[in-house]
C-alpha positions in Angstrom: 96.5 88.9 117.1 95.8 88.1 120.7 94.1 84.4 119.9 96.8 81.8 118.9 94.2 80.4 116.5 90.7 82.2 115.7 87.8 80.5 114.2 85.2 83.0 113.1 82.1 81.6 112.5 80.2 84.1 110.6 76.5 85.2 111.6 74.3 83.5 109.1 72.5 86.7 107.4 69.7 83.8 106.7 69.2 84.1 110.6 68.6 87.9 110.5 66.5 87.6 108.0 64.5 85.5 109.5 63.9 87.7 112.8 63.4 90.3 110.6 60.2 88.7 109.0 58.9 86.9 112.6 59.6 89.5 114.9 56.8 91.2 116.3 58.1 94.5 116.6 59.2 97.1 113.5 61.6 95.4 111.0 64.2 96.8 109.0 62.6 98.6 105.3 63.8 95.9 103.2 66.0 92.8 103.3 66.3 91.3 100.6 69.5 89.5 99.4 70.1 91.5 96.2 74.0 92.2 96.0 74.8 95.4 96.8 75.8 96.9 93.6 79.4 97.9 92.4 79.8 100.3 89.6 79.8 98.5 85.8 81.4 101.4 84.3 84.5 102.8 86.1 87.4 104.2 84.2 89.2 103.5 87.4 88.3 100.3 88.3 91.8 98.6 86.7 94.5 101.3 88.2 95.5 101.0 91.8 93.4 103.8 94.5 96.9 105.7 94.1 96.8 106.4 91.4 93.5 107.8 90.2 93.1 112.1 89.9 92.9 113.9 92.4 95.9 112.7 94.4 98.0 115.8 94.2 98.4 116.0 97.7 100.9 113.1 98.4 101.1 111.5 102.1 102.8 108.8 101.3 104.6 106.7 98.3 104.5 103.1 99.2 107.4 101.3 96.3 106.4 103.8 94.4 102.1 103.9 94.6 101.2 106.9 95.5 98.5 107.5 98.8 97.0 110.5 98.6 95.5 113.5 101.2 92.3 112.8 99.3 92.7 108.8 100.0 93.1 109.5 103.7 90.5 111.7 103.7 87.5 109.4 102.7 89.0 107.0 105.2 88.6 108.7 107.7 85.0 110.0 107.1 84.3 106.2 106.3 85.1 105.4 109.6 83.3 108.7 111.3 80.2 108.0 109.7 80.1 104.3 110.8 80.7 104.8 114.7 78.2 107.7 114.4 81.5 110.1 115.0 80.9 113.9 113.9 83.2 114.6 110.9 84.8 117.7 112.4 87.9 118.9 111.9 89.5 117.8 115.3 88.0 114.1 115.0 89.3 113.7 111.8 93.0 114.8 112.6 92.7 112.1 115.5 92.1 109.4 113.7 94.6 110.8 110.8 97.8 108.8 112.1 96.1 105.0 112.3 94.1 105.7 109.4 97.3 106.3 107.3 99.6 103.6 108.7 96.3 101.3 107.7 96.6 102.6 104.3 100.3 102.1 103.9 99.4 98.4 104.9 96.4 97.7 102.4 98.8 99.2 99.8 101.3 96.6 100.4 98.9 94.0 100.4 97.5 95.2 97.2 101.2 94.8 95.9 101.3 91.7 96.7 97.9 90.6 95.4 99.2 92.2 91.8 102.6 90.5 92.2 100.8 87.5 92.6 97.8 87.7 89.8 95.6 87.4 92.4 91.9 88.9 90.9 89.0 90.1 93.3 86.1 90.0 91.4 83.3 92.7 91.7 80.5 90.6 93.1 82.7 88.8 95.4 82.9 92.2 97.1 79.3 92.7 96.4 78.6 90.1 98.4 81.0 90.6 100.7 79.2 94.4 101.4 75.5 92.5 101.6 76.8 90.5 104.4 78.2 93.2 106.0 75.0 95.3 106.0 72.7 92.4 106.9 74.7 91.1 110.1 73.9 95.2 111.1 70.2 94.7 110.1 70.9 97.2 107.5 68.8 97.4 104.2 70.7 96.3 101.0 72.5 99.8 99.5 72.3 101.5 102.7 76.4 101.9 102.6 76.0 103.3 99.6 73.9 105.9 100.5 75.2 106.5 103.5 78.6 107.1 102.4 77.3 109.4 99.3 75.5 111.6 102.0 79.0 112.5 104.1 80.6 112.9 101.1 83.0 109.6 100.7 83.1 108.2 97.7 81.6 103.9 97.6 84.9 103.3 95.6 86.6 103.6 99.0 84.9 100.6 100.8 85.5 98.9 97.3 89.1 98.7 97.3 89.4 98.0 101.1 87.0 94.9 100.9 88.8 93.6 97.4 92.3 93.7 99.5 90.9 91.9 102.6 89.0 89.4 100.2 92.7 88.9 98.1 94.9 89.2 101.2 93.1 85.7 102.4 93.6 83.6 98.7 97.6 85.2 99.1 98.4 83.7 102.5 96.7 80.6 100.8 99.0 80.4 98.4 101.7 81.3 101.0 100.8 78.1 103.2 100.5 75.9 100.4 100.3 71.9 101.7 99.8 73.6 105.1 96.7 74.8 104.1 95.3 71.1 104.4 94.4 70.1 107.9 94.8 65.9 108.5 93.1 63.8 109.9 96.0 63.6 113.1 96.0 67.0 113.4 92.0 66.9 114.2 92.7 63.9 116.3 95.2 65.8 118.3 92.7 69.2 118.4 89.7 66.6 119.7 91.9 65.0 122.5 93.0 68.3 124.0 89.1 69.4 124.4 88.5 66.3 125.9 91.2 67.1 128.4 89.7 70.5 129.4 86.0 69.4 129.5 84.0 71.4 131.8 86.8 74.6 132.1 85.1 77.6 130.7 85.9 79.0 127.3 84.3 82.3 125.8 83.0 83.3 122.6 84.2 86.5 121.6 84.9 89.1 119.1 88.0 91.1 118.8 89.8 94.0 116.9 93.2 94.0 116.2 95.7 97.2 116.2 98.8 96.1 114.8 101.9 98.5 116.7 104.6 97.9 113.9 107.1 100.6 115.6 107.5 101.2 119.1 107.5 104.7 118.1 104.1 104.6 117.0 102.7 103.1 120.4 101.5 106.0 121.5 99.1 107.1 118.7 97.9 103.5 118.3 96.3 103.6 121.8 95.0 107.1 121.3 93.3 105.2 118.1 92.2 102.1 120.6 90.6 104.7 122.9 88.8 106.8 120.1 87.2 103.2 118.9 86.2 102.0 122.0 84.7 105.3 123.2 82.5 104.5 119.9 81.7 101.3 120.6 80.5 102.5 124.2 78.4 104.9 122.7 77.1 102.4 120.5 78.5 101.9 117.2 78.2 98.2 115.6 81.3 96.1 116.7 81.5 94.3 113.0 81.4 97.5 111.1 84.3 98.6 113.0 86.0 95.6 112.9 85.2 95.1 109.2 87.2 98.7 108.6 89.7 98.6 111.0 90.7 95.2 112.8 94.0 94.0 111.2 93.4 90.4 111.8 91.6 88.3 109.2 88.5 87.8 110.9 87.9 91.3 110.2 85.2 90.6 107.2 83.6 88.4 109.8 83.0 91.4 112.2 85.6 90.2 114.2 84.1 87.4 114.7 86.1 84.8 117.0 83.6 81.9 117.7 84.3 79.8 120.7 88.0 79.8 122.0 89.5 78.0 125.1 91.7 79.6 127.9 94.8 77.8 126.1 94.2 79.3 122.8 94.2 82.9 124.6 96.6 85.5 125.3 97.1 85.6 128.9 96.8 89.2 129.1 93.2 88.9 127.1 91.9 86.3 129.5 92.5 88.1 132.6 90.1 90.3 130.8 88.2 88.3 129.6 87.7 86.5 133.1 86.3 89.7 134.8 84.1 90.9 131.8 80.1 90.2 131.6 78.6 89.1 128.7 78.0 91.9 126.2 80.9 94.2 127.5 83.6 95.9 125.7 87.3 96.1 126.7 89.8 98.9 127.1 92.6 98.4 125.0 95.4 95.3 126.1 98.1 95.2 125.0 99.4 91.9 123.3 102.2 90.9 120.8 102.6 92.8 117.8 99.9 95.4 119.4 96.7 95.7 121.0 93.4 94.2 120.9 89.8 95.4 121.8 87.3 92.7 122.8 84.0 92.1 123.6 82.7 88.9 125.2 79.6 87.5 123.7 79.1 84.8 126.0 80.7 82.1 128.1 80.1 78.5 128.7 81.7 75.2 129.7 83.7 73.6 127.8 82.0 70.0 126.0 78.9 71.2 127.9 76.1 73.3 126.0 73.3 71.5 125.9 70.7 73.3 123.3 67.2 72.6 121.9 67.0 73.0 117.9 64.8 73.6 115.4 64.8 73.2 111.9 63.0 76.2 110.5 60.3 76.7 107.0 58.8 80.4 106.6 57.0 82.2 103.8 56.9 85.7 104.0 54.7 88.2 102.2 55.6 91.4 101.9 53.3 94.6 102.5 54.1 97.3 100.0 53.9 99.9 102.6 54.7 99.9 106.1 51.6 98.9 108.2 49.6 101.5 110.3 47.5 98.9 112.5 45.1 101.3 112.8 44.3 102.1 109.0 45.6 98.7 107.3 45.2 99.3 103.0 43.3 96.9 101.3 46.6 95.4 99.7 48.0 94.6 103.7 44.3 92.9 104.3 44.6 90.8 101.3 48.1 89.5 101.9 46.5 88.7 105.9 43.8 87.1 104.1 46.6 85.1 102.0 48.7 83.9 105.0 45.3 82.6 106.5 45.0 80.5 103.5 48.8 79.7 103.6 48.0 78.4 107.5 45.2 76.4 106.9 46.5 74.3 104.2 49.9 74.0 104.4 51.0 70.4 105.4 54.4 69.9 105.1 57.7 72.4 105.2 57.7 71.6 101.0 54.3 73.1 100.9 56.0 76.1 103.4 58.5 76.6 100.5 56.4 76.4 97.6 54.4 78.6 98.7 57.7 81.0 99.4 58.5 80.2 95.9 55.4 81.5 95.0 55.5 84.1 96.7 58.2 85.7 95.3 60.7 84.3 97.9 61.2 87.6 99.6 63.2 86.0 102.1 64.5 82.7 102.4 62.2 79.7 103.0 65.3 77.9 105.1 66.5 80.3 107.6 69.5 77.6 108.9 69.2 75.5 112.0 68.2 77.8 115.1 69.2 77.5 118.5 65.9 78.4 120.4 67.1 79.7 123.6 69.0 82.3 121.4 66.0 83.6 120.0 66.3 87.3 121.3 62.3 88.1 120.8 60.0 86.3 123.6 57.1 85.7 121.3 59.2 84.2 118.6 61.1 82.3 120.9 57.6 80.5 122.7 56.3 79.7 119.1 59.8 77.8 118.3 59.6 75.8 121.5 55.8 74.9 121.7 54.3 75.0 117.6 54.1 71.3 117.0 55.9 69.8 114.5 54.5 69.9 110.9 52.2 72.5 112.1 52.2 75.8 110.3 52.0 78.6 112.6 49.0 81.5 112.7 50.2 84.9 110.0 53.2 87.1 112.0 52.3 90.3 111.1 55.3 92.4 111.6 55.3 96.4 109.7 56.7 94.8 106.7 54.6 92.2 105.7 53.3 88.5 107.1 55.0 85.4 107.6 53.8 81.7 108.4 56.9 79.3 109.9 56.5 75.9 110.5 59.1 73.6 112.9 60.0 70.8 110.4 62.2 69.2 113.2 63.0 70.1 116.8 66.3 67.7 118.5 68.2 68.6 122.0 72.1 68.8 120.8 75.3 69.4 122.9 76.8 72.0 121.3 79.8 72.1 123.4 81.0 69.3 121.3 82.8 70.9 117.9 82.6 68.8 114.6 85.2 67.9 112.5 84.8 70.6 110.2 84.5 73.0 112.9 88.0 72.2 114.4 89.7 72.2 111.0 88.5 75.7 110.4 90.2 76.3 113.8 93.3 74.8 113.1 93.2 76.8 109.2 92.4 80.0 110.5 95.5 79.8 113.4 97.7 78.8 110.8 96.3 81.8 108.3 96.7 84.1 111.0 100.5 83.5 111.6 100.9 83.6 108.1 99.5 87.2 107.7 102.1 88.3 110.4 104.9 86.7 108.7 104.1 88.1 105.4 103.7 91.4 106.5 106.5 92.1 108.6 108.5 90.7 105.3 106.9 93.2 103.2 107.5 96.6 105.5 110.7 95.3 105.9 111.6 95.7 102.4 109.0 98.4 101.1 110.5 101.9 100.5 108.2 104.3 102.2 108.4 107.9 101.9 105.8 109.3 104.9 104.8 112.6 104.7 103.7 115.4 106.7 
């Protein structure tokens, strides 16, 4: 891990929603906060990935689990198929090496979460899925399908989301008392921001490729340039970093928040110093590996001053997509509905009844929104100018129809962290090292047989 502490802050998937209702350009088929669904019925569900049929071919045996040709396989073609990669032959003996050193890993981890009693249940990782499809504007059970249709089997993003989800309550355990952050230690975390007021600090995300054997250096940049050539070309930073980051921000996207040039590995803020917003760097080389990152944005520290708004919506969903120039007579009627919605709406308590109502398609509180941020001009405008306790005109989008309202609008320095904010900091650093520690304990004294 290149950060000495990281503090993900994890994209509120209320926010996409949101965007997806207001925006006034094609919106993703559906978005609705369903969990994505996990199998009732699986005769495998209680045995370790290892050891389920079809393993004959062995690649490894990890204290005695067993990882199998056919493990390392759907791996690979889960990572192909999220970077857009072709499946070839060629592509998938390239990523082969990292791939099965990552599985090694998660099967030591998945030790440890046994050895410990530590239970992942199945809509924690539902969950856990949804969240990962909606920070990608992805419709709920798109993963599943998608993975059906090249041919890897769901179960395999299953058991790699249940081990990231049970690493983080182990290295809870591990920390025990130091899991609680004091009061002093805030104190002392507030007082060193105060000190670098007005230096810059950056707000990034990151992937981390752990290099456990110098021998293996090699091959782990190879792997750092084959991920970064698909990021270039494209592929979503947090679906990468979900699979493939070993740091524990990964279910976050990678996902680093704000960070400060002291909390930064020098050899990443050189970087870092010379990147523009939205760029993606080559691989750089810190302790215990190397790290891919991409800078989000950059501001001075203790100085971010940013307008507000506290948001209501109801949104009413079309059942087919709109053709503007042949609307059906159920997309006129739910128009006709928002107009009434607009014209009589009060308050943001009628807004949300009227969500309610509605079938609460999406979420009547989308969270607090920073209004500069707001990526789509027109939506932006409306945030900055509707009056307060006004409910806007129908947003008709290809989906369906949405009325907001601004219940509150307040000018806020958000250079200026909270108290719950720099404990989260503080946790996460000390999480972090944790993970190192335990890990290197547990290769240390695994038996693994590799094979060819």
């Amino acid at each position: 891990m290149s950060l000495r502490f990281a503090h993900p802050r994890r994209p509120d998937p209320r926010v996409v929603l949101l965007f997806a209702a207001l925006a006034l350009v094609p919106a993703p088929a559906s978005a609705q906060t369903r969990a994505a669904p996990v199998p009732a019925k699986d005769t495998d569900a209680g045995r370790p990935p290892a050891l389920r049929p079809g393993s004959a071919s062995i690649v490894a045996v990890v204290n005695g689990d067993v990882i199998s040709r056919s493990d390392v396989d759907n791996r690979r073609r889960l990572f192909a198929m999220s970077t857009g990669m072709p499946a070839s032959p060629d592509v998938l003996d390239r990523l082969t090496p990292q791939v099965t050193r990552q599985l090694i890993d998660e099967r030591l981890r998945l030790q440890e979460l046994q050895r410990r009693h530590v239970i992942v249940q199945d809509g924690e990782i539902a969950t856990a899925i949804r969240e990962i499809e909606q920070r990608n504007g992805m419709p709920d059970g798109t993963l599943r399908r998608r993975l059906s249709a090249d041919g890897v089997e769901f179960r395999t993003l299953i058991d790699q989301v249940r081990v990231q989800i049970g690493w983080g309550r182990v290295l809870r355990q591990v920390l025990g008392q130091q899991g609680e952050v004091s009061d002093a230690d805030i104190k002392e975390q507030e007082t060193l921001l105060k000190e670098q007021t007005g230096q810059q600090e950056f707000r990034i995300a990151e992937i981390f490729v752990p290099i456990s054997d110098p021998a293996q250096a090699d091959e782990a940049r190879h792997f750092a340039d084959t991920v970064i050539q698909q990021l270039r070309l494209g592929a979503p930073f947090p679906v990468v970093a979900a699979q493939f980051s070993q740091s524990q921000s990964a279910l976050q996207g990678g996902d680093e928040g704000w960070v400060q040039p002291s909390q930064i590995d020098p050899a990443v803020l050189r970087v870092l110093q010379e990147m523009p917003p939205g760029a993606i760097s080559n691989p750089i080389q810190v302790p215990g590996g190397l790290s891919i990152v991409t800078l989000r944005g950059k501001r001075e520290i203790g100085r971010d001053p940013a307008t507000m708004a506290s948001v209501r919506q109801v949104f009413l969903p079309f059942a087919a997509r709109l053709d503007p120039a042949a609307p059906t007579a159920q997309q006129q009627q739910v128009l006709e509905q928002a107009r009434r919605i607009s014209g009589s709406a009060r308050s943001c308590e009628d807004i949300e009844a009227a969500n309610k109502a509605a079938g609460a398609n999406r979420p009547a509180d989308p969270g607090e929104l920073r209004v500069e941020g707001v990526a789509v001009p027109a939506l932006r405008q409306l945030l900055a100018t509707l009056p307060v306790g006004k409910a806007s005109q129908p947003l008709v989008a290809d989906d369906g129809v949405a009325v907001i309202m601004v219940c509150a609008r307040e000018e806020k320095n958000l250079g200026v962290p909270g108290k719950q904010e720099l404990s989260q900091r503080i946790l996460s650093e000390r999480v972090e090292l944790a993970s190192r520690q335990l890990m290197r304990d547990l290769q240390r004294r695994a038996v693994i047989d590799q094979r060819s």
